[in-house]
N, C-alpha and C positions, 0 to 999 in steps of 0.2 A: 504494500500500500504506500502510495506516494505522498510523506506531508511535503505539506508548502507553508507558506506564512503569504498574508497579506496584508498589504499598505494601499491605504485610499486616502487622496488627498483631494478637496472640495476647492475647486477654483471659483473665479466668476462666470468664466464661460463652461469648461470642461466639468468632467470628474473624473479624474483618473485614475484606476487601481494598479497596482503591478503585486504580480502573482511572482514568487518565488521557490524554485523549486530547491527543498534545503541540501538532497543529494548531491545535484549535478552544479547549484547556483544559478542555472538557466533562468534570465527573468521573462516573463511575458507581460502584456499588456493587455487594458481595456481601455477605454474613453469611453466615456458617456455625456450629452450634454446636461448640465447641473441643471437641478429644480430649487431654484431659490425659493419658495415656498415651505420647502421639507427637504432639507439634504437627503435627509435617511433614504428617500426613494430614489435618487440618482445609485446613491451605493449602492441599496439593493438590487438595483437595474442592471449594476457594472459588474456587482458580483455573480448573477444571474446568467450574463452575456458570457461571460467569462468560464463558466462551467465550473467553477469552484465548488468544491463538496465540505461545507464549513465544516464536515466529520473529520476530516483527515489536514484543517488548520491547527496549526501548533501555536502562532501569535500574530492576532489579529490588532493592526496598529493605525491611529487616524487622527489625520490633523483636522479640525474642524474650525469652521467659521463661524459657527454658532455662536460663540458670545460676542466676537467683533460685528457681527453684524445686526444683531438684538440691540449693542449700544448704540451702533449708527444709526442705524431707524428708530433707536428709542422705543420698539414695541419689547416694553418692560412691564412686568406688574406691576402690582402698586407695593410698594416699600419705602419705611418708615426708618425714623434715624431719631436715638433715644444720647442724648447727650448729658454735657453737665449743666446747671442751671447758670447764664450767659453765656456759652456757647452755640449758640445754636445754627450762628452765621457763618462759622467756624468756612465751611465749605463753600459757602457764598463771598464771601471777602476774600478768600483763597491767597493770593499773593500781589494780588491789585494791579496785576499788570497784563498785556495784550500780549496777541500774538502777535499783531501788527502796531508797534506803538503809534505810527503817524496815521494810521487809518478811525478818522472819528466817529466814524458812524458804526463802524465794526464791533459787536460787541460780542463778550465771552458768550459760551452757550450758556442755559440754565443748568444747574444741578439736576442728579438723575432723580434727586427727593426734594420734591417743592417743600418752600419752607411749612406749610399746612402741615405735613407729614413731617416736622421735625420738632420731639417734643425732649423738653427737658424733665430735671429733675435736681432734687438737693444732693450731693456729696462734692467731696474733696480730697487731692492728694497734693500732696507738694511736690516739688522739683527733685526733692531726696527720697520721695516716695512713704511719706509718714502720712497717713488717713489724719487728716486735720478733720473731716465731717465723715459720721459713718453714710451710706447709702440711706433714704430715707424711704424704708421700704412700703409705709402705707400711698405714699405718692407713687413709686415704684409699682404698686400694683393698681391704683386707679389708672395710672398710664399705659399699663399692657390692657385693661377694659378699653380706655378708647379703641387703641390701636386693634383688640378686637373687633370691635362694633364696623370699624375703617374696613373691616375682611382684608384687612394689610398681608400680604402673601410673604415679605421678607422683612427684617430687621437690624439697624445696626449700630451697636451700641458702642459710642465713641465717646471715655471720659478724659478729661483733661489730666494726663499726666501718667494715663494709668499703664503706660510702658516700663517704670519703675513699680508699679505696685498695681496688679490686677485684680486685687480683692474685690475692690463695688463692682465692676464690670463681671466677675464672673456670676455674681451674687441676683446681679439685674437679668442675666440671661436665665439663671435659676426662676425667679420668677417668671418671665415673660415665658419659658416652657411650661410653667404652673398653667396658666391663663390659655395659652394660645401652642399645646403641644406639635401641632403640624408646620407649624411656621418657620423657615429657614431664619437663623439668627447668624450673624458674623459680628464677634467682638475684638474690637482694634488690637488689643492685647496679644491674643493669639496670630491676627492678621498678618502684623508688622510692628511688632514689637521696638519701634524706636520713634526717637526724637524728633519734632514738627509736626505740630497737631494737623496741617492741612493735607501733606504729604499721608498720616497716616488716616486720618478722617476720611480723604479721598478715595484710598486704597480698599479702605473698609466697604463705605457706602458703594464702591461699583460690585465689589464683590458679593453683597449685598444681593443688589438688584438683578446680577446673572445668575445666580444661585437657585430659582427657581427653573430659570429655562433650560438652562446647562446640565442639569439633574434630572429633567425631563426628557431634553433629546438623549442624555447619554443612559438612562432606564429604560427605554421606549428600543433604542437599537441595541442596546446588551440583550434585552428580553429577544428582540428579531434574532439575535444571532444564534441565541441558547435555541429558541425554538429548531433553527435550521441546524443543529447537531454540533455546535462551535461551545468546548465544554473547558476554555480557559477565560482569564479576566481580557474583558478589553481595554486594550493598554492607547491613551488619549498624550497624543503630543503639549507640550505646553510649551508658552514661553522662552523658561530657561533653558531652551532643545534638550529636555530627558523627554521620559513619560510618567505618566502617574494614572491609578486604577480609580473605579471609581469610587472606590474609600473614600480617598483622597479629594476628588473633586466635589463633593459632596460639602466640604472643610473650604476649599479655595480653589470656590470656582471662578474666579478672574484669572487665575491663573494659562486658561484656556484662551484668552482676550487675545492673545500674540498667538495661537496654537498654528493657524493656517500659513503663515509666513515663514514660520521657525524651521520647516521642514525642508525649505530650498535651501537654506544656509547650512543646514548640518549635510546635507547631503554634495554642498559647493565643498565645504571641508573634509569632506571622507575621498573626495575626486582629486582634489587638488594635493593631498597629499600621498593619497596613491600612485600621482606623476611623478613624483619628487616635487610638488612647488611647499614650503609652509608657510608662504605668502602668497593669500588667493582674494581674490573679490567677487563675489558672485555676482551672476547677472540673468536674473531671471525675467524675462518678457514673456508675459502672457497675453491670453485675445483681450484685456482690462488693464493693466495694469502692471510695470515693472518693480520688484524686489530688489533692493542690490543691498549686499552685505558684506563684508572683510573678515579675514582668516588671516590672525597675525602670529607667526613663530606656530605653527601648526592647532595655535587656539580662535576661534571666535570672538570677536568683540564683546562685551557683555553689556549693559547698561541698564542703569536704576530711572533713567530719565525719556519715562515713555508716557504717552498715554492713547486713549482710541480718539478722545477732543480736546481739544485746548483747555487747559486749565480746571484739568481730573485728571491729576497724575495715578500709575499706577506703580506701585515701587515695587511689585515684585520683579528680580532680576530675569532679563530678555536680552536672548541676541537682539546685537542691533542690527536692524533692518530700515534701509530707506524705500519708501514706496511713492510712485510718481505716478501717475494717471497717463502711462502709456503702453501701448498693446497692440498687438494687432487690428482691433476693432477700434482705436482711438482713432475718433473726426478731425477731419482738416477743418481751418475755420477761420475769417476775416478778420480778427477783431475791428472796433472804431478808429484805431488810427491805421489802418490800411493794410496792417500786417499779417504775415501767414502764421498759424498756430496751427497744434496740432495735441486735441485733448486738453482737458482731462476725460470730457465727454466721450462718452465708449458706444457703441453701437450695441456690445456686450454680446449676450450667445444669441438674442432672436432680439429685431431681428438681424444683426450681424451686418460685416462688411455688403458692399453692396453686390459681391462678383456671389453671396451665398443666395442671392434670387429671389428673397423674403421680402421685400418692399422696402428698403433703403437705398437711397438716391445720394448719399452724401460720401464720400471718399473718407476711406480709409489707410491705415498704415498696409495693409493686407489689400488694397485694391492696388496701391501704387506697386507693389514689389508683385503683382500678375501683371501690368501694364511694365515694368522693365524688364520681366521677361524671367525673375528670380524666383516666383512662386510658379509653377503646374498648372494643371487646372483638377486638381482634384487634393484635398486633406481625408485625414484620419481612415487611411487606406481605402479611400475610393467612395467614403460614407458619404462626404460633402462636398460637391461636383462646385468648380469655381466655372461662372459665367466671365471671360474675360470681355466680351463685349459690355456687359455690363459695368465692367470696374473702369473700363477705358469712358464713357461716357459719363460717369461720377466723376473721376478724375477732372475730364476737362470743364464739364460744365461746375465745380465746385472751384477748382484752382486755374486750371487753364483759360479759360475764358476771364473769369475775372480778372485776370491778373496777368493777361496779353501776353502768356509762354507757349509755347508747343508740347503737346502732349508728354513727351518722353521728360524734358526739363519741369515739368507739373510734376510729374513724379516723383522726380526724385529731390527736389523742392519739400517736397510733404515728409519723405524719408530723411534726407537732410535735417530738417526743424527735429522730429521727432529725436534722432541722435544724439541732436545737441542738449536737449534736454536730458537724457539717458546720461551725456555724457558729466552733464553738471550734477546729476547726482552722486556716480561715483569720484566727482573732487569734491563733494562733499563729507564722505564717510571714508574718505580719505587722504588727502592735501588738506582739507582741516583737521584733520584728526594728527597731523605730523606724518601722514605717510606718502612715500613718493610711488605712483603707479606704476615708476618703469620696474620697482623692484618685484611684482606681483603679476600671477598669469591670472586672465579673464577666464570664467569658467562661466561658460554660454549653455543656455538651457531655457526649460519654458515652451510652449508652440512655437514663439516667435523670438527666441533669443539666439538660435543660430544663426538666424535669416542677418540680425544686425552685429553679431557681435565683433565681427572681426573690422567692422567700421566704427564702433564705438571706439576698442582699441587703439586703433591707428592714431584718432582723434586725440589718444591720452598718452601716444606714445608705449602704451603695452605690447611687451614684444611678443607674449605667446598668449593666443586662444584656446581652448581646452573645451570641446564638444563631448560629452558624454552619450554613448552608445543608445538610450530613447531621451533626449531632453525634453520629450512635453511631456515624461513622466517623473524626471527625476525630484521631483518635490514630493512624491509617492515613493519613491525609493528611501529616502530620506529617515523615512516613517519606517523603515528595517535595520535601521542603523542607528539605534540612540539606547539609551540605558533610563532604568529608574531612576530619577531625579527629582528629589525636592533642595532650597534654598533654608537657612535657616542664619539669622543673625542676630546678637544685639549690643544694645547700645552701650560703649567704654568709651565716656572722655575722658580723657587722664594726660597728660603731661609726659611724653614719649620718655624723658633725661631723667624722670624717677617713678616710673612705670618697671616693675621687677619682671623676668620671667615667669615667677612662680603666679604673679597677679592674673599672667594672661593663659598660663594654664587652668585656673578657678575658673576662669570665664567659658573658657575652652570647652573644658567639661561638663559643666554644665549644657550647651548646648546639644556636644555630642550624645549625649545617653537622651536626650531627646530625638536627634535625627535619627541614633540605632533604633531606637524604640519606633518609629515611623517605620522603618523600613521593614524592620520584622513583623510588623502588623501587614505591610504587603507581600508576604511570604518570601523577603529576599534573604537566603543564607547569610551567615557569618563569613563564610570564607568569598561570598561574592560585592562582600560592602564594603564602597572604599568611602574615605572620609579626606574633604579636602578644604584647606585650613585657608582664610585670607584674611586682612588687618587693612580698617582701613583709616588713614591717615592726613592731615596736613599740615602747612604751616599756620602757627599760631596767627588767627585774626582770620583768617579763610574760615569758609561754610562752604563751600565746595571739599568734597576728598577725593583720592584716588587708591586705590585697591590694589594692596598686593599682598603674594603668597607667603604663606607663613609656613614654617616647618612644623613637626609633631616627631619628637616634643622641641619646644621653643628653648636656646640658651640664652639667646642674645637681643636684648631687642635692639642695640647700638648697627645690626645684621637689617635688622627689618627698616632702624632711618634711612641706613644706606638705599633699600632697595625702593623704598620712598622718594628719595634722592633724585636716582636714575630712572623712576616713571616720570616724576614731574619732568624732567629733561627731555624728554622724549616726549611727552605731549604737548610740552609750553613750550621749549624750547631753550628753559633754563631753570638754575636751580640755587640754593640759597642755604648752600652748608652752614652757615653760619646763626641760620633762623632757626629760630627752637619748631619744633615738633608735635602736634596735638595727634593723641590717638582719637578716634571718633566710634569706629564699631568695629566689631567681631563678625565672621563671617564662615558657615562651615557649606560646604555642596556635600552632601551626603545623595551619593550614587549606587545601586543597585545592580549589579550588571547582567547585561543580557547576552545571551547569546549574538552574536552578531550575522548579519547576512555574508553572505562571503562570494563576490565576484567571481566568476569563470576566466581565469589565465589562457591564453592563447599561445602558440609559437609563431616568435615573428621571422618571417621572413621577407627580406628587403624584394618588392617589385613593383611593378605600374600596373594599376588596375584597367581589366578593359572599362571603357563608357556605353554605356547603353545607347547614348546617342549623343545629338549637338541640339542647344536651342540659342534663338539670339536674347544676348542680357545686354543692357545697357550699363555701363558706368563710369561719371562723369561727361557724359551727354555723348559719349562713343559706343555704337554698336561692336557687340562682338560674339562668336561663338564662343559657349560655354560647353564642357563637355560634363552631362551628365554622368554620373555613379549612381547604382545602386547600392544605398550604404548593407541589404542585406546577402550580396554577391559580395562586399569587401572582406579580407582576409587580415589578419595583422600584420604589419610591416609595409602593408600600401603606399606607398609616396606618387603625391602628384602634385601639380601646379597647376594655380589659376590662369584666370576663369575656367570655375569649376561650382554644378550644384551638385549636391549630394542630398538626395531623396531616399526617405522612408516612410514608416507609417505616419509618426505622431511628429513629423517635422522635416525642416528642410535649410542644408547647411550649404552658407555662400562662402568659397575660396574666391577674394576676389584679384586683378590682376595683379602678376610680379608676387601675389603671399605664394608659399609651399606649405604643403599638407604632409599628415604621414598617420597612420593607424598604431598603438601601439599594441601590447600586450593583452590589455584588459578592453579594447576597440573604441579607445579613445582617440578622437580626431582631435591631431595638435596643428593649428593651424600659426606660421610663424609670418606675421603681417610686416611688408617692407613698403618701403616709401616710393 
């Protein structure tokens, strides 16, 4: 009997599964178009199409968009936010500042809990953690009857200070379970256990209000899977690229909030260092929307400073990922002062670019690359027939016409804008971040991210592209390649120059026999649980910190200023030996580990593949033959040169003129982009 494991990841336009077979490594694929109404029936659909016999799954894994897109449409239930008596604005005052400072009329969103729904109460804790007022629990229990009567579905009890001392908040949930036992409660304390009442208010109250829906879709398809004979946990991408069951999610469900992005970046990381690169940036373009993300020294970016809107932070720790509203299906468009743009507007799965025949007339990134000749005329192995007459007449009459070009130059006008944009976001997540692109290979992936990648590069000076063998699945892959992972931290400020080892061992400890304790409740072994230690730090008068690794056990902390030191140098660009040192927080990754997917090896041997045929591609306003490949005829060790497509099911990869290609080991196309 053959197991496999499965990974489905829920795009905007697609849904794609990849099937793995744990034997041989062989991966296969589904696509399905998403049902934004109910993911769960997209998967079921793909799993179905797919012939998967959920009996013979060994670990069914899923990145879902469920809470990111619950918060963006704000179709929330109703949920309530139980504070300390003058807090209540806490969230609404947030940090008084815009997204756009000079924009006046722009203003923050509202909170996910209008203030009607934000009730207080008497207690008190100090900044040292000493209950100055106990809980005042006959108010405490009139207030869970409102919030009854409210048929308030969620709750979230946020007291001032109570990161040092969690006594009234555990005590308030105690009651509000008295009152209203069905009701999801999330209390700060347990949430995000640190300093900044808005930062953790926030973190709380979103948590909060997904915790209904997130527990619902993820009950509803556990229950689908058990019925169809799938007899392990389903294991839910988050965030911090691990997974977590649904225990867990049940506890911290925001943590899902990043779940659908997290998956292209762990799986840009598993790619790129199976090249040799351990500097990568991913780059995933979708039919909606582009991900880019950075892989530095063979790690991930991480970051505490995310959220799904402006000004609702969420602090549990997330790769970082940049998303731009470009895609395949992203519009060309005029703005008022006369200029070509391109998106954020998406045409999205239905009804889709215009060459998909559904009744869209407006140009696409995916109509211009059929009109130069770079896209076929048919996706996702023949399912979705491209009308190039149609994309030719979007094209002109959207950009060519208005804007007195010739077809082929409307084109690639549209594809150009789009690029540059792609291209500003990767010098965002990295030329700000201190990193220089030439050092790092692009790993192209997505439906629509081989078609651009090797011209984003060029544009940034990256010497090597890196196509992974299905890119419109690898964000499904992704979801086979990560471990149990929860985040756990808390708050130490102390004074780095009389801060002992032995201080930061106590701390230490403490959280660890918390995280082992986590992890054993999700049935992970002892000998499969690693614990991984970080500190985080700055100089004195900063409220900004930066994070670094800590040993176990700790001898030195004068070891840890140092490496304090040498991040701030590498992120700012300088550093200040001289400036005393604040510690700020404690931090453990307690990981789980999972069996891993394991790729199929190839022998390579050096040749030139034949082409299936020629088609004319344009690029930079010259016609030329391109010679097709079939990337499922290519062998390892392939070498050819552009102008060159390489076609497959789930995608379609541009060598274009003067770059060389070559296949390697694992059937990764390395594409090396010249000038």
């Amino acid at each position: 009997m053959t197991k496999t494991r499965v990974a489905v990841d829920v795009g905007g336009t697609f849904t794609d599964v990849c099937i793995m077979d744990e034997e041989t490594g062989q991966i296969r694929i589904e696509k399905t178009p998403s049902t934004p109404d109910d993911p769960m029936r997209a998967i079921l659909t793909g799993v179905s199409d797919a012939k998967v016999s959920l009996s013979d799954v060994t670990m069914f894994s899923h990145g879902t968009t469920v809470a990111t897109n619950a918060l963006i449409t704000r179709k929330l239930p109703r949920a309530a936010m139980v504070c300390t008596e003058g807090f209540r604005d806490v969230v609404e005052i947030r940090r008084s500042n815009k997204e756009d400072l000079w924009d006046t009329y722009k203003d923050v969103a509202k909170p996910y809990i209008p203030r009607r729904d934000r009730l207080t109460v008497k207690e008190r804790v100090d900044a040292a953690g000493k209950i100055i007022q106990e809980l005042d629990e006959d108010e405490a229990r009139r207030v869970a009857e409102i919030l009854k009567k409210r048929d308030i579905k969620a709750v979230a009890v946020c007291f001032i200070n109570s990161y040092v001392n969690s006594t009234n908040e555990v005590r308030m949930r105690a009651i509000l379970r008295e009152v209203m036992p069905d009701v999801h409660i999330s209390i700060s304390s347990e949430i995000m256990p640190e300093i900044f009442e808005h930062e953790r208010f926030s973190t709380t109250m979103v948590n909060a209000v997904v915790s209904p829906v997130v527990v619902d879709y993820v009950s509803r398809l556990s229950d689908k899977l058990t019925d169809g004979g799938y007899n392990r946990d389903l294991l839910l991408l988050h965030s911090g690229g691990g997974v977590m069951t649904p225990a867990s999610v049940k506890d911290f469900a925001a943590r899902l909030a990043g779940s659908g992005i997290a998956a292209g970046a762990i799986a840009s990381r598993f790619i790129g260092n199976l090249c040799g690169y351990e500097n990568s940036i991913g780059f995933d373009m979708g039919g909606t929307s582009t991900d880019v993300s950075l892989t530095y020294r063979g790690e991930s970016t991480v970051t505490k400073d995310w959220y799904i809107e402006y000004g609702y932070p969420i602090r549990f720790p997330s790769i970082e990922v940049l998303t731009i509203g470009a895609g395949g299906g992203s519009l060309a468009w005029k703005d008022e002062g006369g200029s070509l743009r391109n998106g954020p507007q998406s045409a999205g799965a239905y009804p889709g670019p215009a060459c998909y025949s559904n009744g869209n007339e407006v140009a696409t990134n995916s109509d211009a690359n059929v009109v130069l000749g770079r896209l076929g005329h048919s996706l996702a192995g023949g399912d979705i027939t491209l009308d190039p007459a149609l994309a030719e007449k979007a094209v002109r009459e959207t950009v060519a016409e208005p804007f007195g070009m010739e077809l082929h130059e409307a084109a690639e006008a549209i594809i150009d804008v789009a690029n540059a944009n792609m291209a500003n976001a990767v010098r965002l997540l990295s030329i700000s971040r201190g990193h220089d692109p030439r050092d790092f290979a692009l790993i192209a992936f997505g439906g629509a991210g081989a078609l651009h990648g090797a011209a984003v590069a060029k544009e940034l000076s990256i010497p090597v592209v890196i196509v992974p063998p299905n890119p419109g699945v690898t964000s499904a892959m992704g979801c086979l390649l990560v471990d149990i992972q929860h985040d756990f931290s808390d708050s130490f400020m102390a004074d780095a120059a009389t801060t002992t080892p032995e201080d930061l061992e106590a701390a230490f400890s403490r959280i660890e026999k918390e995280a082992v304790a986590r992890l054993r409740h999700e049935g992970v072994a002892p000998e499969d649980t690693v614990l991984q230690r970080s500190v985080e730090m700055m100089y004195q008068g900063q409220w900004r910190s930066l994070s670094v690794s800590a040993p176990s056990p700790i001898t030195s902390t004068k070891d840890l200023v140092q490496g304090f030191h040498n991040e701030h140098e590498r992120e700012y660009n300088f550093r200040r030996e001289d400036a005393p040192v604040s510690i700020f927080r404690v931090g453990v990754k307690a990981t789980g580990i999972v069996q891993k997917a394991k790729l199929p090896s190839f022998e390579v041997v050096k040749h030139a593949p034949e082409p299936s045929g020629t088609r004319a591609v344009w690029f930079k306003g010259e016609k030329c033959e391109a010679a097709i490949y079939d990337r499922a005829k290519m062998k390892a060790g392939a070498e050819f040169t552009g102008p060159a497509i390489v076609e497959q099911i789930d995608s379609t990869v541009v060598v274009p003129p003067k770059a060389t290609a070559k296949v390697d080991q694992y059937m990764n196309i390395l594409i090396r982009v010249k000038d």
